[in-house]
FIKOLZA-1660 file (N, C-alpha, C; in steps of 0.1 Angstrom, whole numbers, plus 5000, padded with zeros to 4 digits):
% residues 83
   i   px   py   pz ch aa at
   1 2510 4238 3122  A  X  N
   1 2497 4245 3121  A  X CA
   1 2497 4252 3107  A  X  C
   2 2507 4260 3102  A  X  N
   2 2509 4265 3091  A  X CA
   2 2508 4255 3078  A  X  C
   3 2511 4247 3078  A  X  N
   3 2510 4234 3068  A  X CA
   3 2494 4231 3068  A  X  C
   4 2490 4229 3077  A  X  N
   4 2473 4224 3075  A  X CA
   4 2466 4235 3069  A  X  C
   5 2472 4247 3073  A  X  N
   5 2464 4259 3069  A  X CA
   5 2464 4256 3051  A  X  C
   6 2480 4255 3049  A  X  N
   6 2483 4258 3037  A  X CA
   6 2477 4246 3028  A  X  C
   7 2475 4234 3036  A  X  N
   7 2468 4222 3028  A  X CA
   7 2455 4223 3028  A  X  C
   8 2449 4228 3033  A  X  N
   8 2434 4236 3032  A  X CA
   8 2429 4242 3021  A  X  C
   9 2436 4249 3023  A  X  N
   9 2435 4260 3015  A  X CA
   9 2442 4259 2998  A  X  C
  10 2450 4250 2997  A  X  N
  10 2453 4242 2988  A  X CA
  10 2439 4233 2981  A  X  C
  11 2434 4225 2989  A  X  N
  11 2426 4217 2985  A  X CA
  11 2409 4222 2983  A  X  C
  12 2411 4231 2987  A  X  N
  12 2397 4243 2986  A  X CA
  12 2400 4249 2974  A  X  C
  13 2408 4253 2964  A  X  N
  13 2412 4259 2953  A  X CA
  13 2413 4245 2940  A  X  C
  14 2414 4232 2948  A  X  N
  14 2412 4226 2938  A  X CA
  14 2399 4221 2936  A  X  C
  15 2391 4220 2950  A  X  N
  15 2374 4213 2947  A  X CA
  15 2372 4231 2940  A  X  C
  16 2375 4240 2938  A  X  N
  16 2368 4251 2936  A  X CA
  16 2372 4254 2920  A  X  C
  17 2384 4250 2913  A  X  N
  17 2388 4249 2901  A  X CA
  17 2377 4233 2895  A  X  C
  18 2377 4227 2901  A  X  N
  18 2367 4215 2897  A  X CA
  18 2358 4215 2892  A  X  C
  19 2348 4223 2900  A  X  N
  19 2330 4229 2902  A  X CA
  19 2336 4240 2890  A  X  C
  20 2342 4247 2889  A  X  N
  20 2346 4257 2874  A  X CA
  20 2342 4250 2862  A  X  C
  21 2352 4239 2864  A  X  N
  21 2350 4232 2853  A  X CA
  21 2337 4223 2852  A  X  C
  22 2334 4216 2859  A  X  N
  22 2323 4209 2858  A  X CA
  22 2311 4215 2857  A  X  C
  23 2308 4230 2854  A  X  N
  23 2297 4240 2860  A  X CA
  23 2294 4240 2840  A  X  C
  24 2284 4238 2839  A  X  N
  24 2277 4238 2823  A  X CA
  24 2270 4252 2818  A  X  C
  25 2261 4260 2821  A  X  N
  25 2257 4268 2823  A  X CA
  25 2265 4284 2823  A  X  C
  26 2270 4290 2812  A  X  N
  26 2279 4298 2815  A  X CA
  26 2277 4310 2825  A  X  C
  27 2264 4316 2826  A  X  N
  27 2263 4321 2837  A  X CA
  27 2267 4319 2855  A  X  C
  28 2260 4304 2856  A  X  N
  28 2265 4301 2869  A  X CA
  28 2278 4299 2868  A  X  C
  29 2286 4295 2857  A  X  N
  29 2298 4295 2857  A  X CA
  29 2309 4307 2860  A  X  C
  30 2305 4315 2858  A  X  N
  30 2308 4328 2862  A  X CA
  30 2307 4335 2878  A  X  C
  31 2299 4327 2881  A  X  N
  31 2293 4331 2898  A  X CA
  31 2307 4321 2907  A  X  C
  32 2306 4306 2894  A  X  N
  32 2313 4298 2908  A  X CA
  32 2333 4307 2904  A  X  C
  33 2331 4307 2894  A  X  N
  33 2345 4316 2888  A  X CA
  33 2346 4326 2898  A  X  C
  34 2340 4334 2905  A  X  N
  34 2340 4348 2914  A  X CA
  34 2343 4340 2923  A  X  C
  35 2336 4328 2930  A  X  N
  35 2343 4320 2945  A  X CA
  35 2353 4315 2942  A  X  C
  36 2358 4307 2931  A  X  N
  36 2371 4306 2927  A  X CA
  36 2385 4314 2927  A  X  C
  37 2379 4328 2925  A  X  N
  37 2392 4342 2929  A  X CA
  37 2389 4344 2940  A  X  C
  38 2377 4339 2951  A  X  N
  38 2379 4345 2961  A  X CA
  38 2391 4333 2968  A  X  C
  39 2386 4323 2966  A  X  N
  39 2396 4313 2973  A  X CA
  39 2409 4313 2968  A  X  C
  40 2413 4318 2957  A  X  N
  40 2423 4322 2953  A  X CA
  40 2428 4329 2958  A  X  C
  41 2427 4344 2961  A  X  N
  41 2428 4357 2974  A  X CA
  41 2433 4346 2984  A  X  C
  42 2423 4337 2988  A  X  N
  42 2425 4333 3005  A  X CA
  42 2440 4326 3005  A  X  C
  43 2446 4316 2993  A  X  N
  43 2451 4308 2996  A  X CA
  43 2468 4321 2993  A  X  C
  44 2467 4326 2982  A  X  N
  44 2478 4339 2982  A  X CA
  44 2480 4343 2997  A  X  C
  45 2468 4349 3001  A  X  N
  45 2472 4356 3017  A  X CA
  45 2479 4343 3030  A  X  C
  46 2478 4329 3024  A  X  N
  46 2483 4323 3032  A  X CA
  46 2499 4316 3028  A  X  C
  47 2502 4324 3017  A  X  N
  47 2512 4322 3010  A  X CA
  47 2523 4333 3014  A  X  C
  48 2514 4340 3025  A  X  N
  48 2520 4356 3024  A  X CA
  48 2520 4361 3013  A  X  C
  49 2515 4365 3006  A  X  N
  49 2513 4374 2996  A  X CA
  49 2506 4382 2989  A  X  C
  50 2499 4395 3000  A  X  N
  50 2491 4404 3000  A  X CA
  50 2489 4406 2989  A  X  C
  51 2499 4414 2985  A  X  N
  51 2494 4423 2969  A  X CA
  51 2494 4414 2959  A  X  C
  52 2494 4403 2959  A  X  N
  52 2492 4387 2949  A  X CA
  52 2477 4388 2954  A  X  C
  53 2473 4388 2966  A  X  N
  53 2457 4384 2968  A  X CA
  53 2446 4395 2965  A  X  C
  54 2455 4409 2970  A  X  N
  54 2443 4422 2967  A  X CA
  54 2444 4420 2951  A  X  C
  55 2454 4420 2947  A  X  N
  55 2451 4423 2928  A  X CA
  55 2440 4407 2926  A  X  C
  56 2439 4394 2927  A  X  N
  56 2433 4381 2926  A  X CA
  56 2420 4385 2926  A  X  C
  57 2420 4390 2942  A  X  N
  57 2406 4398 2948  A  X CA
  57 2398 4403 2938  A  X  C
  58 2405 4417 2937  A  X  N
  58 2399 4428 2927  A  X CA
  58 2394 4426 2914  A  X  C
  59 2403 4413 2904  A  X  N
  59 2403 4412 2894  A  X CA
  59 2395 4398 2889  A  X  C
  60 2398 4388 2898  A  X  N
  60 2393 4373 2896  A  X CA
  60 2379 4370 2903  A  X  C
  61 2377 4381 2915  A  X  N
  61 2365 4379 2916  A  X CA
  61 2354 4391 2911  A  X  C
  62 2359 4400 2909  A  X  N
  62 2345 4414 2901  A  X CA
  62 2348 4416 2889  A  X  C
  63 2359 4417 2883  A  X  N
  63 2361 4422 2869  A  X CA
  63 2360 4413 2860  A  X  C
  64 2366 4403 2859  A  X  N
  64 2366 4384 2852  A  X CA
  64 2350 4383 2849  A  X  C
  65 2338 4377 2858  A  X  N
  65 2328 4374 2861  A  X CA
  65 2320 4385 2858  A  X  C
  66 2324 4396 2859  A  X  N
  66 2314 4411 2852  A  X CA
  66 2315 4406 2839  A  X  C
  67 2329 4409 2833  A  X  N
  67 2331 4407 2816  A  X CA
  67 2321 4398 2811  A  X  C
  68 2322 4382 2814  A  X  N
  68 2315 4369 2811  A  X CA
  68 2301 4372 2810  A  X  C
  69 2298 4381 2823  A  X  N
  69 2284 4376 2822  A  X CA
  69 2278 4390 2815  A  X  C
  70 2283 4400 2811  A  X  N
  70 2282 4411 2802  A  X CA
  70 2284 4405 2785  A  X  C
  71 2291 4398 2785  A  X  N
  71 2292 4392 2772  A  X CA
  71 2279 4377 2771  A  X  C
  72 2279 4377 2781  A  X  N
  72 2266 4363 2778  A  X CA
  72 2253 4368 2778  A  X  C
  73 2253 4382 2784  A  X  N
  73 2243 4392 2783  A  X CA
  73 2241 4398 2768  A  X  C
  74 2251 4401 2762  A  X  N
  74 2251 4409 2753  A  X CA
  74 2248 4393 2736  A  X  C
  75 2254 4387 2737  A  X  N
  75 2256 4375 2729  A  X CA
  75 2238 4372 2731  A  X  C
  76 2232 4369 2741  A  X  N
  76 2219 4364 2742  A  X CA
  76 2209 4374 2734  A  X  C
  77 2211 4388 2740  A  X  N
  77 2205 4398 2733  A  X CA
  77 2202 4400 2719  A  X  C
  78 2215 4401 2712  A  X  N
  78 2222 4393 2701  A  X CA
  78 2217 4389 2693  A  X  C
  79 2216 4374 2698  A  X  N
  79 2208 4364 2692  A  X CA
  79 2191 4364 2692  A  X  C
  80 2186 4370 2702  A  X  N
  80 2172 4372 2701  A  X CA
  80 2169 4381 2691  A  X  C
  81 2174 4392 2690  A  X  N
  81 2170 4398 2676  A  X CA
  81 2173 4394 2665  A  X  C
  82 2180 4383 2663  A  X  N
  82 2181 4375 2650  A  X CA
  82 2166 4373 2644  A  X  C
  83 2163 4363 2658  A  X  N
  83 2151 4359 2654  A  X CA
  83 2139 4367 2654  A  X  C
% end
């Protein structure tokens, strides 16, 4: 049972690293990047390794994806006053 869990959860971090990459739009890229840490978290905690998933948690899903889209925010802005 442990094995399926862990092949699961394995293969959900890879369709979820995929959609990362294949995701064009840097915004939405950043949304699917926050499900990305979260599935990351998931697959840690099935690795046994709590404090590997709370720090994933905390960092790969709100802090990573804040930065991005604060800089895609800030870069857009940016550029509109160019013009």
């Amino acid at each position: 049972m442990a094995d399926a869990v862990l092949i699961v959860a394995l293969a959900l971090a890879v369709v979820m690293a995929t959609a990362v990459v294949l995701t064009r739009d840097p915004a939405r890229q950043a949304i699917v990047l926050s499900a990305y840490g979260v599935t990351l978290g998931i697959l840690f905690l099935v690795l046994q390794a709590p404090d590997v998933a709370l720090s994933q948690i905390a960092v790969g899903t709100v802090v990573v994806p804040l930065v991005v889209i604060l800089a895609i925010h800030a870069i857009r802005r940016q550029h509109g006053e160019r013009r």
